[in-house]
C-alpha positions in Angstrom: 42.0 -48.4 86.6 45.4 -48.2 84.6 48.6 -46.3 84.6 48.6 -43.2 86.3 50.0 -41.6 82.8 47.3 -43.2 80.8 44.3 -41.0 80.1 41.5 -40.3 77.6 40.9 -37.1 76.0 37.7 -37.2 74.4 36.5 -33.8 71.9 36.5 -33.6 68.4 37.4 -30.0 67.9 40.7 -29.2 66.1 41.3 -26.5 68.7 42.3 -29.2 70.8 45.0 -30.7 68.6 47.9 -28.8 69.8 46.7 -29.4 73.2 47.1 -33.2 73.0 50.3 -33.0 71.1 51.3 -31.0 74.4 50.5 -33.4 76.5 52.3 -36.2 74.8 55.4 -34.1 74.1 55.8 -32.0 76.7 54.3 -33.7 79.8 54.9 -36.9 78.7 51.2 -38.1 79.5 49.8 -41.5 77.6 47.1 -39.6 75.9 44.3 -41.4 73.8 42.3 -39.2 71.8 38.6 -39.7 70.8 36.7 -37.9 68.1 33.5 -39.3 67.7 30.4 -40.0 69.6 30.1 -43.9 68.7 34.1 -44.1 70.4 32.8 -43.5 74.0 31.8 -47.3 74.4 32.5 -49.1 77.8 34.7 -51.7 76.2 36.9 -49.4 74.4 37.3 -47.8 77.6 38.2 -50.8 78.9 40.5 -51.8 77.4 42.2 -48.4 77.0 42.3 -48.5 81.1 42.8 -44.9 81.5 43.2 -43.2 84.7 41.0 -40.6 83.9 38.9 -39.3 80.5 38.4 -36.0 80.1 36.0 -34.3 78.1 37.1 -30.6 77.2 34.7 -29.7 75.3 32.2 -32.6 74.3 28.6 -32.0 72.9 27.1 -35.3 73.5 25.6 -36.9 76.8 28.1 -38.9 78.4 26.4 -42.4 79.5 25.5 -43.6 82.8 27.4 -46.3 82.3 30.8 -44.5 81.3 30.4 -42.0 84.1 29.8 -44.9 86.8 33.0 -47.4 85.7 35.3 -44.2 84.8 36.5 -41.1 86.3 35.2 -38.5 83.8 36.2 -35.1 84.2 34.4 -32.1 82.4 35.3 -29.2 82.1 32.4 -25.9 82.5 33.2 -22.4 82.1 31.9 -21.2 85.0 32.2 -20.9 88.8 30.0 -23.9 89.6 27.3 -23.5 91.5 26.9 -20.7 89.6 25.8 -20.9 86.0 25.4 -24.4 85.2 23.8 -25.6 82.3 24.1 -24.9 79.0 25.7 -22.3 76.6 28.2 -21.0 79.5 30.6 -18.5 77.6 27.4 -16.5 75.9 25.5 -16.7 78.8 28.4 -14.9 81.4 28.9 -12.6 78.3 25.2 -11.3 78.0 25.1 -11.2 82.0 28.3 -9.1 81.8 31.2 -10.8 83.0 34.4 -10.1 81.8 36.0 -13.0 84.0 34.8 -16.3 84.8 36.4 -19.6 86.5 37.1 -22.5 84.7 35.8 -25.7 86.6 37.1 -29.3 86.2 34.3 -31.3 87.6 33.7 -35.2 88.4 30.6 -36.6 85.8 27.2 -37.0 87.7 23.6 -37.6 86.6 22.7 -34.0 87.3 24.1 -31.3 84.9 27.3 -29.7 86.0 26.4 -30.9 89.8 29.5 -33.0 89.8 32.5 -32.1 92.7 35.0 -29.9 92.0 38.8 -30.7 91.2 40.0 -27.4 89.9 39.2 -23.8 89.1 41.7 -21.5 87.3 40.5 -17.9 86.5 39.8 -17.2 82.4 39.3 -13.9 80.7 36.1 -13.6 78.5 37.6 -10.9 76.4 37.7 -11.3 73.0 36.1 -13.4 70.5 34.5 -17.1 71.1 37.1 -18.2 69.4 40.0 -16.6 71.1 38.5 -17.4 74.4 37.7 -21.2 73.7 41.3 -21.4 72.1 42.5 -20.0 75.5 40.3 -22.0 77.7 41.8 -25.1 76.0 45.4 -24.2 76.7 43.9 -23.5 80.1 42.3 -27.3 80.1 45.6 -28.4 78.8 47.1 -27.5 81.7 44.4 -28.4 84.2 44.5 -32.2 82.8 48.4 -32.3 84.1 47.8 -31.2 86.7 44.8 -33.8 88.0 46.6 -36.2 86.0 50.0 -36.0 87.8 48.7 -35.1 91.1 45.0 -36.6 91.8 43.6 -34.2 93.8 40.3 -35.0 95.5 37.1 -33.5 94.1 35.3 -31.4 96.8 31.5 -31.2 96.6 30.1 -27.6 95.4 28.7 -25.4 97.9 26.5 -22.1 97.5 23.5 -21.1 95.6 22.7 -22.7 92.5 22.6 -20.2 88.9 21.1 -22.2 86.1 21.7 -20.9 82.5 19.4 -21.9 79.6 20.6 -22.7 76.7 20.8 -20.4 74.2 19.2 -21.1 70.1 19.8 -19.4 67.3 17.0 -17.2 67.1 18.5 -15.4 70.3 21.5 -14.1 67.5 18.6 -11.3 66.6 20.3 -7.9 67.1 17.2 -6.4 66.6 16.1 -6.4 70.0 19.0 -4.8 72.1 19.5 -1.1 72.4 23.0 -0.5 72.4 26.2 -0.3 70.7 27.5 -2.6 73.5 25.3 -5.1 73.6 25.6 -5.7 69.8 29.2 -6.1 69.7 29.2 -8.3 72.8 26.8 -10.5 70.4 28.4 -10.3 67.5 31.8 -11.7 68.9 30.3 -14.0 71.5 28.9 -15.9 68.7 32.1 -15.6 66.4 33.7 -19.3 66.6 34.2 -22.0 64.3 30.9 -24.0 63.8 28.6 -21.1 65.8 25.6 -19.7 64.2 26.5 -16.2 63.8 24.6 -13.1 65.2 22.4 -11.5 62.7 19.9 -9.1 61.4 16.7 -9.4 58.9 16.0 -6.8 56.5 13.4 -8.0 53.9 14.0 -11.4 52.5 17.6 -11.1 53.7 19.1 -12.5 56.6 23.0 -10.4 57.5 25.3 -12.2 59.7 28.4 -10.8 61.4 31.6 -11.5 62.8 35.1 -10.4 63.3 33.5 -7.3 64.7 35.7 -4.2 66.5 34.1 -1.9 68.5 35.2 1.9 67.4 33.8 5.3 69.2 30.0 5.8 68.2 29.9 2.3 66.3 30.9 -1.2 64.9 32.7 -2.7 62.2 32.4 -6.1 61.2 32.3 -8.4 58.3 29.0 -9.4 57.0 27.5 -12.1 54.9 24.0 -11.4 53.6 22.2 -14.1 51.9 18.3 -15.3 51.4 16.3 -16.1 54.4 14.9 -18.9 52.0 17.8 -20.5 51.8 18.2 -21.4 55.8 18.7 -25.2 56.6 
């Protein structure tokens, strides 16, 4: 459906800037970048003709009718069968991984049921942000690969792990019991345009991040403001 070095790169996250210069400039792939939701239409695809688009880390649903004329490719932090569905990284964290797979998978109707093209191991050390910033050099990497090699996507096999999607309200520290599990909060939630974990004392809500875990406790920043005041 195009040149084999064309392809589509759809996210609008600025982590994924230096990826796509990459891509251009160092594997010499024909990368077009979208940004915005309203950009994932059928006849800009079309006339695009990419080989593949990829979606590294997209928050909208893809339509049927993108999904059914193009090869879509997402990408799930997790060892599919096992976790699909929605807030992956938070959900291995609070489970207790410290590893996890990264999955390229083909786009279906049913979430994160797609075949496989690719897993690559990825730590979960570290912030949200340091692992989603290492996950896209990861998917950086990944998209050469299917890109300059098409390999066939093999169906999943094994026993299906669904994750719910986590809200804001579960950021509460008040309800976990150790040291561990609040700093495993506190930096699973600490990425650009994540609501932050937090506590309420009185009319104020504290919110943390850049957290270290020291012997017998935590420091982190915090940012204390009026419940009131919540959008």
């Amino acid at each position: 459906m195009g040149s084999a070095g064309r392809v589509v790169v759809a996210t609008p996250h600025e982590r994924f800037d230096a990826v796509e210069r990459r891509l251009r400039e160092e594997a010499g792939l024909d990368v077009v970048r979208l940004r915005a939701r309203e950009a994932l239409d059928v006849a800009a695809l079309a006339r695009i003709a990419p080989r593949y688009v990829f979606f590294p880390h997209w928050s909208w649903k893809i339509p049927a009718e993108v999904y059914d004329q193009f090869e879509c490719i997402i990408f799930h932090m997790t060892d599919v069968p096992y976790g699909r569905g929605g807030s992956p990284l938070q959900n291995l964290i609070v489970r207790g991984h410290e590893t996890t797979m990264l999955s390229a998978l083909r786009c279906v109707a049913e979430m994160d049921a797609g075949p496989v093209y690719l897993k690559r191991p990825l730590s979960l050390l570290g912030t949200a942000e340091e692992i989603l910033i290492r996950a896209g050099d990861l998917i950086g990497k990944m998209i050469v690969e299917i890109a300059t090699t098409r390999p066939a996507p093999v169906a999943q096999s094994g026993e299906v792990v669904a994750f719910r999607r986590r809200t804001p309200a579960d950021g509460a520290l008040g309800d976990l019991a150790t040291l561990a599990q609040a700093f495993d909060l506190i930096r699973m939630l600490d990425a650009d345009g994540y609501p932050r974990a937090f506590a309420d004392v009185g009319p104020f809500r504290l919110e943390f991040d850049r957290a270290s875990f020291r012997p017998g406790q935590i420091q982190a920043d915090v940012r204390i403001r009026l419940r009131e005041t919540e959008a």
